[in-house]
C-alpha positions in Angstrom: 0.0 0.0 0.0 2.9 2.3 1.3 5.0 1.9 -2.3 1.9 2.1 -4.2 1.2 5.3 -2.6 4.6 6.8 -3.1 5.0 5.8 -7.0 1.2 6.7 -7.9 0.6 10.0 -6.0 3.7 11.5 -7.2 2.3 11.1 -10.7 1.5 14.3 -12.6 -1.3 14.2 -12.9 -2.2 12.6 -10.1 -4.6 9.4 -10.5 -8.2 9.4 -9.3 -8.7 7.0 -6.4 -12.1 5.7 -5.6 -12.9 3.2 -2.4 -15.8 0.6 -2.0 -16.5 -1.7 1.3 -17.1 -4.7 -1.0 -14.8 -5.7 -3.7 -17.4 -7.5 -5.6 -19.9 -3.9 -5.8 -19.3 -2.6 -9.5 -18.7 0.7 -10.3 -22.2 2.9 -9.8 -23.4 6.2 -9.2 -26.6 6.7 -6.3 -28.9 7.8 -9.5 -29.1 4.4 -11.0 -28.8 2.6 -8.4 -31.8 0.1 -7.6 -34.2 2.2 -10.5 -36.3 -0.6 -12.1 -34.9 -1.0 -16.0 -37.5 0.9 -17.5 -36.8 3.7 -15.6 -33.2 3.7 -17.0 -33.4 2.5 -20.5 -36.7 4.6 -21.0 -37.9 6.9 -18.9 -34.7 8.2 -18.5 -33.4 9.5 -15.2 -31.8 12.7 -16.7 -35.6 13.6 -16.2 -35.3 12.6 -11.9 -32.6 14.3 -11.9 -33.3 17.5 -13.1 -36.4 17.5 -10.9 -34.0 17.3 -7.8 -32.2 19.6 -8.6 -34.5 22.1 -9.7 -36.7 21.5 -6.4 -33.5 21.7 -4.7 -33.2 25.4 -6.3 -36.7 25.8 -4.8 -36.3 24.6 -0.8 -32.8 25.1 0.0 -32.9 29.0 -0.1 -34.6 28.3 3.2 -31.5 26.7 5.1 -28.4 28.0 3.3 -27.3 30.9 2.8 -24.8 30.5 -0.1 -25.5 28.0 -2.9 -24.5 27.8 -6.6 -25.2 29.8 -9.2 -28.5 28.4 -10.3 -27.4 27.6 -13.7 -24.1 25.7 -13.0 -25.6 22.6 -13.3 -22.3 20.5 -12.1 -22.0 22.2 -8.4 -25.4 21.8 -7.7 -25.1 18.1 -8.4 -21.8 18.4 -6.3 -23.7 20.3 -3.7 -26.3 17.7 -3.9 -24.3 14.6 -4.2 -21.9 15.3 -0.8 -25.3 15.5 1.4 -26.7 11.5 -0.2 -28.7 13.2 -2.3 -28.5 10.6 -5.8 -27.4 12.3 -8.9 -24.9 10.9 -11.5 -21.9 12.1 -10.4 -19.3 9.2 -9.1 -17.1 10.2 -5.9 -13.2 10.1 -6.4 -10.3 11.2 -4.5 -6.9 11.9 -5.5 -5.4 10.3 -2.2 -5.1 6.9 -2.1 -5.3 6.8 1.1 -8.5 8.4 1.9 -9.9 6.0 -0.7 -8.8 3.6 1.8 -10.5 4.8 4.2 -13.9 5.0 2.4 -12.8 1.7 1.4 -12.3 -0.2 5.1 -15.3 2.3 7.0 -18.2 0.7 6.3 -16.8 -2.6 5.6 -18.1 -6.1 6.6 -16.2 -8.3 8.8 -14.6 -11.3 6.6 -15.2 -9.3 3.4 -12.7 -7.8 1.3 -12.6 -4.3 0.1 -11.3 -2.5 -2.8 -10.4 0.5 -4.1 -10.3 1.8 -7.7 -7.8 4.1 -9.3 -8.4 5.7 -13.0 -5.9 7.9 -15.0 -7.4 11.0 -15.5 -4.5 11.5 -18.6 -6.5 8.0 -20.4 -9.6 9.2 -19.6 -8.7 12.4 -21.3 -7.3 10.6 -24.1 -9.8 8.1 -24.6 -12.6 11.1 -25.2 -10.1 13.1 -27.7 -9.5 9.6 -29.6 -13.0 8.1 -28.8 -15.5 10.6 -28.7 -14.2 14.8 -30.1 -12.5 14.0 -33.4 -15.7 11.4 -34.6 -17.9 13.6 -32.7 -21.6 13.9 -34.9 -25.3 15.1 -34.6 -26.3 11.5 -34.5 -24.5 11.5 -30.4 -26.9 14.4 -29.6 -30.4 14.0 -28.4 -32.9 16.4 -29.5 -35.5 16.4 -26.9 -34.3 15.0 -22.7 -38.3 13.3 -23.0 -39.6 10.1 -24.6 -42.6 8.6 -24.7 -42.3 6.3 -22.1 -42.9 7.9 -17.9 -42.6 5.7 -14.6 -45.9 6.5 -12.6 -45.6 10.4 -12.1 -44.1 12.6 -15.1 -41.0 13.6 -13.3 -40.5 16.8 -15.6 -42.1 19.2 -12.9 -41.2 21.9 -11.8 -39.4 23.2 -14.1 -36.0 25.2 -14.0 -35.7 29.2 -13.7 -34.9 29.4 -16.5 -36.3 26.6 -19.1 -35.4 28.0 -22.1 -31.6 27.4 -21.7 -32.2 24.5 -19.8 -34.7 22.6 -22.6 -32.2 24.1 -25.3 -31.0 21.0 -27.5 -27.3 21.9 -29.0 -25.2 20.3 -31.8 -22.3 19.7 -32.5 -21.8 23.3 -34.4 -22.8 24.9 -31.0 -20.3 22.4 -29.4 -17.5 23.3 -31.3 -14.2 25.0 -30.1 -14.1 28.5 -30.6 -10.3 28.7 -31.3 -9.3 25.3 -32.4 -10.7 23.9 -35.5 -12.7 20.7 -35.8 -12.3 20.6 -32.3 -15.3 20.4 -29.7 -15.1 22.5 -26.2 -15.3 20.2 -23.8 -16.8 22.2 -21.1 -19.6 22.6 -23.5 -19.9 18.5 -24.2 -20.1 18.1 -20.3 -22.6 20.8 -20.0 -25.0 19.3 -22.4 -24.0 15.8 -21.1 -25.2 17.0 -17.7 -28.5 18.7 -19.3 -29.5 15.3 -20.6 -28.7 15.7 -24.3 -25.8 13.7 -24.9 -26.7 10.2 -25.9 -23.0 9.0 -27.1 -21.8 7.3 -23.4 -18.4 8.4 -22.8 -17.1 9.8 -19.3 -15.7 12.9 -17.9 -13.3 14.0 -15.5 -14.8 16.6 -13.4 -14.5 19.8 -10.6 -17.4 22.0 -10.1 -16.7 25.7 -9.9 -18.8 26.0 -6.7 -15.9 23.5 -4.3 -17.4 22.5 -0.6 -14.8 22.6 2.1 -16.1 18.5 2.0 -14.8 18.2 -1.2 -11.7 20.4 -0.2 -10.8 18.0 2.6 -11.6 14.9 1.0 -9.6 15.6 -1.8 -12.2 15.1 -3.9 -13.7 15.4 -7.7 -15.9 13.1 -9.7 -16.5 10.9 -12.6 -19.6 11.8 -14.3 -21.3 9.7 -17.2 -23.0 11.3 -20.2 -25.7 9.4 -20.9 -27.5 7.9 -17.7 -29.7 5.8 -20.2 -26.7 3.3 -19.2 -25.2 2.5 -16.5 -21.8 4.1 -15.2 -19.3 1.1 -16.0 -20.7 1.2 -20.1 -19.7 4.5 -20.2 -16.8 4.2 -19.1 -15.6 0.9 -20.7 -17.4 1.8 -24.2 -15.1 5.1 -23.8 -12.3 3.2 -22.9 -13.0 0.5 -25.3 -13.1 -2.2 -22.7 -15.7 -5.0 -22.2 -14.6 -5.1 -18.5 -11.8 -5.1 -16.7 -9.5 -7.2 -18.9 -6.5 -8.4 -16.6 -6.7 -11.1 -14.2 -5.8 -10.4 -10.7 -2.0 -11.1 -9.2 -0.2 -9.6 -6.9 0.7 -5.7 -6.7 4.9 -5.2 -8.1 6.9 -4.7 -5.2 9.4 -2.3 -6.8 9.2 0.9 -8.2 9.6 -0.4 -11.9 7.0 -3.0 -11.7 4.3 -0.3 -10.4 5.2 1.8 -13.3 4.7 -0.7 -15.7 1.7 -1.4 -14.0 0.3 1.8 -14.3 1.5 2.5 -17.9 -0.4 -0.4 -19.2 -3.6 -0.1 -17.3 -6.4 1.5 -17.6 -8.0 1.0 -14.7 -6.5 -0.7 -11.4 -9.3 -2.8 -9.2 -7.0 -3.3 -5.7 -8.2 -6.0 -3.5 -8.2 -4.7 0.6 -8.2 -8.1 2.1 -10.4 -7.9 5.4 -7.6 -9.1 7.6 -5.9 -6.3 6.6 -8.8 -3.7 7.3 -8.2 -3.3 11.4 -4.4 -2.0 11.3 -5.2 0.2 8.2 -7.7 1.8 9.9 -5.3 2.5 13.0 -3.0 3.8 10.3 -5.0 5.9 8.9 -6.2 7.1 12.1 -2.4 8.4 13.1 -2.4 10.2 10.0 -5.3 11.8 10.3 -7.9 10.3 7.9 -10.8 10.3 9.6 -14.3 11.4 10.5 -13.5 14.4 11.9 -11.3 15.6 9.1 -12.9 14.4 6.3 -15.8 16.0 7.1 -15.4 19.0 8.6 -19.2 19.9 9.6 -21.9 18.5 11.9 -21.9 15.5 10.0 -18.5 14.5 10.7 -18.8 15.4 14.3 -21.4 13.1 14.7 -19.9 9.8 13.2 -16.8 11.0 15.3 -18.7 10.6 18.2 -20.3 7.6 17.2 -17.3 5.8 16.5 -16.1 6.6 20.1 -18.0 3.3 21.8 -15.1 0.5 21.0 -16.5 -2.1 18.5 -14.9 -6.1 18.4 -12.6 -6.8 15.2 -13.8 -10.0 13.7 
């Protein structure tokens, strides 16, 4: 863990970390998460989640007193996603080991962990290669509605301001404004988030609006475009990979070996074995990494205090 540390988080840039208590959980974001398959495939939960954001806009005037512009769609779901609110964002971390201890928390006794760790530099390449340069009208959606709704129509209330919101673009409108036949990817993400990208692909991403949460924790996200599918076929049809491909072995114990490792990988799945989980906990404790610091509000007071009464370790 130590060496793996020390080769990967000197990396420029850094790699994106991301901890599970189960290593058999795939990758997946709150906002699909137990949704019955119609909802997903044709309802479409870009719908849900504008609604919660929008009544978000609506209610939470009355407990905070700042909050996000109301048109930067990516720090409201930001906002939203670091209080369990679902949306489609996925939580990352650029330290591996405060993956780790996201990782080992909530974990079972007897059941190993894992933790995740993507290259933002082949995720960045895999859209310029995959996704900008073949980019057509055909990967746009016209319209976020179909045909199909799940009990209630989930498009009410609408935004502020609907025309901007409900504004379909294309790939002209997408397009660079300095570089030829290049699109601005700010732009993709933006109408990714507005529901009207229906290529999948993923994106590397930092809202403008940053909590001190997300300060502390290190933190970004991984954010799908199209939420029609789940997150792990955007991000392996992107990445051109029908799962993880590599069988498991043991992690390189010198520098070289890691390197290699992470030069030919595209994404790293690292096993936490649970007999592992109680001293990497007190490790992480002497260094910090935990409740208290992680999340510095009332939140994060209260699990510290929780965690207070000793617990057996299985």
């Amino acid at each position: 863990m130590y060496r793996l540390a020390h080769r990967y988080d000197t990396a420029d840039p850094k790699p994106l970390y991301r901890g599970q208590s189960n290593y058999s959980w795939k990758l997946e974001t709150h906002l699909e998460r137990n949704v019955p398959e119609s909802v997903l495939k044709e309802t479409g939960l870009e719908r849900y989640e504008l609604k919660i954001m929008t009544e978000a806009q609506q209610r939470f005037h009355e407990f905070f007193s700042q909050l996000p512009d109301e048109e930067d769609y990516l720090s409201w779901l930001s906002f939203l996603r670091h209080r369990g609110v679902p949306t489609r964002l996925l939580d990352v971390t650029r330290s591996l080991y405060i993956a780790c201890y996201f990782a080992i928390r909530d974990a079972q006794p007897n059941v190993d962990a894992a933790v995740w760790i993507f290259s933002p530099m082949e995720i960045n390449r895999s859209y310029d290669h995959n996704w900008d340069y073949k980019a057509n009208d055909s990967w746009l959606r016209k319209t976020i509605y179909t045909v199909a709704s799940y009990n209630q129509d989930p498009s009410f209330p609408f935004p502020k301001n609907p025309y901007k919101q409900f504004s379909p673009p294309t790939i002209e409108t997408l397009k660079h404004p300095y570089i030829p036949n290049k699109l601005n990817a700010l732009k993709v993400i933006d109408a990714a988030m507005r529901g009207f990208v229906d290529k999948p692909g993923v994106a590397f991403v930092e809202p403008f609006w940053i909590s001190r949460r997300l300060v502390s924790q290190q933190g970004a996200f991984l954010a799908p475009f199209n939420v029609r599918y789940d997150f792990e076929f955007n991000l392996f049809h992107m990445l051109r990979m029908l799962k993880i491909e590599t069988p498991e072995r043991e992690v390189p114990n010198d520098d070289q070996g890691l390197f290699d490792l992470w030069q030919k990988a595209k994404i790293i799945k690292l096993r936490i074995p649970a007999h592992l989980h109680a001293i990497l906990k007190v490790k992480l404790e002497t260094m910090n990494i935990r409740e208290l610091t992680l999340f510095p509000d009332l939140e994060g007071t209260l699990l510290h205090l929780s965690s207070i009464i000793p617990r057996e370790i299985k």
